[in-house]
N, C-alpha and C positions, 0 to 999 in steps of 0.2 A: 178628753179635754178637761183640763183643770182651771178655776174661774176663781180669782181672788183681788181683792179691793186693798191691798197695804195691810195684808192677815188680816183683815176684818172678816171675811168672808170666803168660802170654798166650796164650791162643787165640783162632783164629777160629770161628766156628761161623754158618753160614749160616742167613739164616730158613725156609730149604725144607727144610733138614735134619729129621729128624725123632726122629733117635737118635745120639749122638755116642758115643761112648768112649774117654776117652783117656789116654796116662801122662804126666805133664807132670812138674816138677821142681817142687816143691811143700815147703816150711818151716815152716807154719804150717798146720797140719790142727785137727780138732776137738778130739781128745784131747790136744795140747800139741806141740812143736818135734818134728821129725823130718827125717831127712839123708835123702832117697833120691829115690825116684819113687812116688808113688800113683795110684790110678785114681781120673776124676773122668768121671762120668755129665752128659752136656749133652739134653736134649729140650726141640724148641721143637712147640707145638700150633696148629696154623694155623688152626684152628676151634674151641678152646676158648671162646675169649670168647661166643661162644652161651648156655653153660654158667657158667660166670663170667665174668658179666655187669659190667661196669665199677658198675654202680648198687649193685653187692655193696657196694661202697664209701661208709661212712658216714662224712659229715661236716655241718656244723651248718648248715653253707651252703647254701640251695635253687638249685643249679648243674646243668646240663647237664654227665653226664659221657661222656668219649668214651675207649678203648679206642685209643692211639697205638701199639701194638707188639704182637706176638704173644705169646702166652703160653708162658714158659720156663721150666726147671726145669733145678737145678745142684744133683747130689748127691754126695757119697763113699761109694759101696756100704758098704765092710764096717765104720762107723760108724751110729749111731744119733743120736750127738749133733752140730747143727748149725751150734752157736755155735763163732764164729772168735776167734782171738787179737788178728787186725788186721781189719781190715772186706776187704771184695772189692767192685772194681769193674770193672761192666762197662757196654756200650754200647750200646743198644739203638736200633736204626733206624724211627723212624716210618713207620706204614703208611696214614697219613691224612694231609690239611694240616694244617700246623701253623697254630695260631691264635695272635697276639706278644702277645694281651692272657690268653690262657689261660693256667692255672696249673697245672703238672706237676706229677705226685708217683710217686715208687716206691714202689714197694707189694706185699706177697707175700699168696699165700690162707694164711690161718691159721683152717682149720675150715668155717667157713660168709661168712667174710668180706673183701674186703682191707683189708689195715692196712699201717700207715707206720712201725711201730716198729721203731727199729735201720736204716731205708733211706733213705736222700736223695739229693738230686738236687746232681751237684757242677759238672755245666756244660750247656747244650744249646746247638744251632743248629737250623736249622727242617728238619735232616734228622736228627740222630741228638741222644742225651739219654746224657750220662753216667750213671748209680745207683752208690750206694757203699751196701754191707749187712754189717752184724757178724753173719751168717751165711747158710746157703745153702737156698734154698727154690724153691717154685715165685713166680717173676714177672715182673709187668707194667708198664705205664708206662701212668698215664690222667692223662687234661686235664681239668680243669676249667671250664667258660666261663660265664658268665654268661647267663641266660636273656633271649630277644631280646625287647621290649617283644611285647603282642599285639596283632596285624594291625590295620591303619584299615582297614574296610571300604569308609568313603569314600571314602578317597583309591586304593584300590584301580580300584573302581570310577571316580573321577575320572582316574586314569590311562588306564585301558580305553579310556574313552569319546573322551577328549582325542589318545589313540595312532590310534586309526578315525577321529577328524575327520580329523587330520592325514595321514593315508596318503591319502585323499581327496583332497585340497585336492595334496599331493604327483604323486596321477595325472592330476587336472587341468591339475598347470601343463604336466606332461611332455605329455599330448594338445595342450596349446594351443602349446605350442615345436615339436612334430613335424608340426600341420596349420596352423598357422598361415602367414601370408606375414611376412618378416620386411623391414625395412630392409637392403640390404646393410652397413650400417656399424654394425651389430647383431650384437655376438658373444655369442650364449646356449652356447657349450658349455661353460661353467664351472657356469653355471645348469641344465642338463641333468643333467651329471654329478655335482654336489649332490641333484638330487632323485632322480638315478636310485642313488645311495650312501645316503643318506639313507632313500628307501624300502623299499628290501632290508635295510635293517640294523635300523628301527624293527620292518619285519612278521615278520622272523625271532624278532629278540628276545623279540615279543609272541608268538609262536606256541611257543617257548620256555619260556617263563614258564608259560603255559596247560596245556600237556604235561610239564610238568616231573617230573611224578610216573614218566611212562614213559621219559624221555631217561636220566632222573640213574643210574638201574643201569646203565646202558652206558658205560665211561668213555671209552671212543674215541671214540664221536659225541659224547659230550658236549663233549669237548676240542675235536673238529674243529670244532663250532658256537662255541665261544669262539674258536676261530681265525681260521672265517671273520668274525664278528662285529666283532675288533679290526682286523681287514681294512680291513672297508666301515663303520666308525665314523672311522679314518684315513683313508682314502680323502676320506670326506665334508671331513673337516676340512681336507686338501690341498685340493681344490678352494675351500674358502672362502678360503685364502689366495690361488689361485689369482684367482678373483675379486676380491678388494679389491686386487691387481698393476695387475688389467686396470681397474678404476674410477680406481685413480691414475693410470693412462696416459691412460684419457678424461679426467679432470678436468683431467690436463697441459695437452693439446691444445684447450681452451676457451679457452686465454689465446690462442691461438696462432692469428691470421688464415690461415683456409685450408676454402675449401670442397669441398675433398677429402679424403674419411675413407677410410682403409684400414685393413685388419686386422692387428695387430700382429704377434700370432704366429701361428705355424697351429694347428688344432685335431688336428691330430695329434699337433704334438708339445707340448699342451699335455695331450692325454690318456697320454701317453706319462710324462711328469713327473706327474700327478694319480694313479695307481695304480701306477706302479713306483717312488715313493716309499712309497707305504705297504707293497705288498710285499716291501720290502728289508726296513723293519721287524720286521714280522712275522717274516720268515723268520730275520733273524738271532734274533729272538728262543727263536724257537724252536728254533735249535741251540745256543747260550747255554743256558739252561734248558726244555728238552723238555719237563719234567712243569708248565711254567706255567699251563697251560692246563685248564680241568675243574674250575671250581671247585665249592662245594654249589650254585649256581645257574647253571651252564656257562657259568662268565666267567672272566675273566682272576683268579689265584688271589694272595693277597694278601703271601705269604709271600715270602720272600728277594729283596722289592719289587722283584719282577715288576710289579708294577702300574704302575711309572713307565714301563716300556716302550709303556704305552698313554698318562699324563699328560704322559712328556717331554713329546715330540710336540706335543698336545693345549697346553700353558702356550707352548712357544716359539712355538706358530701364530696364538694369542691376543694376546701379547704384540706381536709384529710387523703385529695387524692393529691392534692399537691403534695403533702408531706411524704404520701407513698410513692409518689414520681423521682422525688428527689433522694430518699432512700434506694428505689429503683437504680436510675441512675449511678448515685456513688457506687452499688455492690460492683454494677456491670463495668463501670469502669476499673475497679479492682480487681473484679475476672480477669481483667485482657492485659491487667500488665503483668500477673503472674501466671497467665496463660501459658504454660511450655508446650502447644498440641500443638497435631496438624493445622494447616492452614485455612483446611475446609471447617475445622471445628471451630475455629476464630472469624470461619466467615460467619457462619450461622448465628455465633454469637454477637455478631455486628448487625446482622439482619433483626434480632431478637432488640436490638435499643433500637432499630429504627421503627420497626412494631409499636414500641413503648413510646415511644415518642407520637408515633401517629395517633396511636388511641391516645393519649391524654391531650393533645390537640384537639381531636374530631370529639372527644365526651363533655370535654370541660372548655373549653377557648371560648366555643360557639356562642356559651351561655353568660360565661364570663363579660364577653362583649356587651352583652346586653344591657348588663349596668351601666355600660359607658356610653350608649348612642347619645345620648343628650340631645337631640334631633338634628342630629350630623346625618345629611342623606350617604354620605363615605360609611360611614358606619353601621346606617343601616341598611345598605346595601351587602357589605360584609356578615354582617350578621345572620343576613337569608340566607348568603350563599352556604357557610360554614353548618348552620343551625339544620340545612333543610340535608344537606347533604352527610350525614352520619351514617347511613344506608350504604353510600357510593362508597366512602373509606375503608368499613368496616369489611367491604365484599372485596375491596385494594390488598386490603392487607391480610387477610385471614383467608381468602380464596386463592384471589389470580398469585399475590409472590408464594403459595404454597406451594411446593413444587408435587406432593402427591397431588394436590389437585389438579394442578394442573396437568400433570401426565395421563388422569380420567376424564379430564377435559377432552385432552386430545384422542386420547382413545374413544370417546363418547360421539365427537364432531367425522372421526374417521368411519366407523360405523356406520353414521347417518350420512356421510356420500356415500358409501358402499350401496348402501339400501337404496338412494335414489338414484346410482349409475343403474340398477340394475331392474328398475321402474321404467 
């Protein structure tokens, strides 16, 4: 905490402190101008606000209020009277996130209550809040916010539901990419490492959410789980760029007579780019602003937009798969009109844009929406469904219309009656 009279005066005073005393050079005291030095009493109570309770605080508004600073007190001993000639301001440091739509007030206990009278607020950032007071008392700094609509049960519950299909359909595709037999000119590690990013970061989250009651007092695991979390949500989304790279490169090669497919790049160094991208992210993030992380729901924390360190990312990886959708696109539509093959090579080739079209749907739409729910329950009903179900598509289209797979499918399911007719 920072204490100054119209720059006449400054101290520091730490929030751990817990008794200060000190002689400063001081012009304006309670009783009128004076030349010298007096003594000025600092106590800050690190567990007050138990006791004076932020909701001591009456106002006409029905608001959530919250306790941003420790509870301080700024006396002159051998005075009784409080009132200043010039007001005093000092600085006090947030001890919660700040919230940019919340409404600060300074405020001192007077009696049974805090009040605002004679204290204001003359500048904040989302770490410390100026107060300027025409005199000296015990205070605080509390927010205001506005009360969050109350919970949809449905859509609660339709998230739940919609998050467990999807992890599902996610383990699926990963069993049928790991036992399956593939084409060699078949590269799923883009598709692997999507659902295998994708399902760690949806079953965390949800497991999260569920537990939240027991995470949130812990603020280090809490932080850590928003850390890994923006992790493997980036991770996931590299990988989608990853993949629409590699579908532009197949769709190149359609124009191109040549019945020899080889693999473009290796899966090494395509895993090597897919998660030491996002771990740069993260990392510098977190030595940039440390305390990012941990927010009231253990996500990425909204203030001194931090949050862009997860949307940058997220919008330029969107952006670029569009540009590649639509390059996608024109080629394959140029294939098929100078297409002279057979008929089955023109289907495959039409099953291959309805692929490209589903994946840039199921990677990008989902997220896309997200920007727009505006607190449209249509929208964000849309948005669970699409967002939770990446899993269910990706096992649509890469699995079940495969027709190798499917023929080990059937082979696989014929088997296992064989085995139990014969039980």
């Amino acid at each position: 905490m920072t204490v100054q009279d119209s720059g006449l005066f400054q101290l520091a005073v730490s929030a751990e402190d817990h008794y200060i005393s000190a002689y400063i050079r001081y012009k304006y005291t309670a009783s009128g101008r004076v030349h010298g030095s007096t003594a000025v009493a600092f106590m800050s109570f690190n567990t007050m606000e138990n006791l004076l309770k932020p909701d001591f605080f009456n106002t006409s508004n029905d608001t959530i209020k919250t306790m941003m600073s420790t509870v301080i007190s700024a006396t002159l001993p051998k005075t009784t009277n409080t009132k200043l000639t010039k007001p005093v301001s000092f600085t006090l440091k947030h001890i919660r996130e700040f919230d940019p739509n919340g409404s600060l007030s300074c405020v001192y206990w007077n009696i049974s209550e805090w009040i605002v009278d004679g204290c204001s607020v003359l500048e904040t950032n989302s770490s410390y809040t100026v107060c300027s007071c025409v005199h000296l008392s015990t205070f605080a700094l509390i927010m205001q916010t506005s009360r969050p609509p109350e919970s949809d049960s449905l859509l609660e519950m339709l998230n739940l539901v919609c998050v467990i299909v999807g992890l599902v359909f996610f383990s699926l595709a990963l069993l049928t990419f790991a036992l399956c037999q593939w084409s060699p000119g078949v590269n799923n590690v883009a598709r692997i490492n999507i659902c295998i990013s994708l399902l760690l970061a949806h079953l965390l989250f949800l497991l999260t959410q569920q537990f939240l009651s027991l995470i949130r007092p812990h603020q280090v695991s809490c932080a850590v789980i928003s850390g890994v979390l923006h992790f493997l949500f980036l991770s996931g989304f590299v990988w989608m760029f990853i993949e629409a790279v590699l579908l532009f490169i197949c769709v190149k090669n359609l124009s191109q007579i040549s019945s020899k497919k080889r693999e473009v790049l290796s899966s090494g160094f395509l895993c090597v780019i897919g998660y030491m991208v996002a771990l740069v992210v993260v990392g510098v993030s977190t030595a940039v602003v440390p305390e990012g992380y941990g927010s009231e729901h253990c996500w990425i924390k909204m203030d001194k937009g931090f949050i862009w360190s997860f949307l940058g990312p997220v919008c330029v990886i969107l952006v670029l798969n569009m540009i590649l959708f639509i390059n996608i696109t024109i080629s394959l539509n140029s294939t098929l009109k100078n297409l002279h093959a057979e008929v089955s090579q023109m289907k495959q080739t039409k099953i291959m844009v309805f692929k490209t079209l589903a994946q840039f749907v199921v990677l990008g739409c989902s997220w896309i929406l997200g920007f727009f729910t505006n607190g449209s329950k249509e929208h964000e009903i849309l948005f669970v469904i699409l967002n939770s179900q990446q899993g269910t598509f990706i096992f649509l289209v890469y699995c079940v219309l495969n027709n190798e797979v499917r023929q080990q499918y059937s082979k696989f399911f014929r088997c296992l009656c064989c085995g139990l007719k014969q039980h």
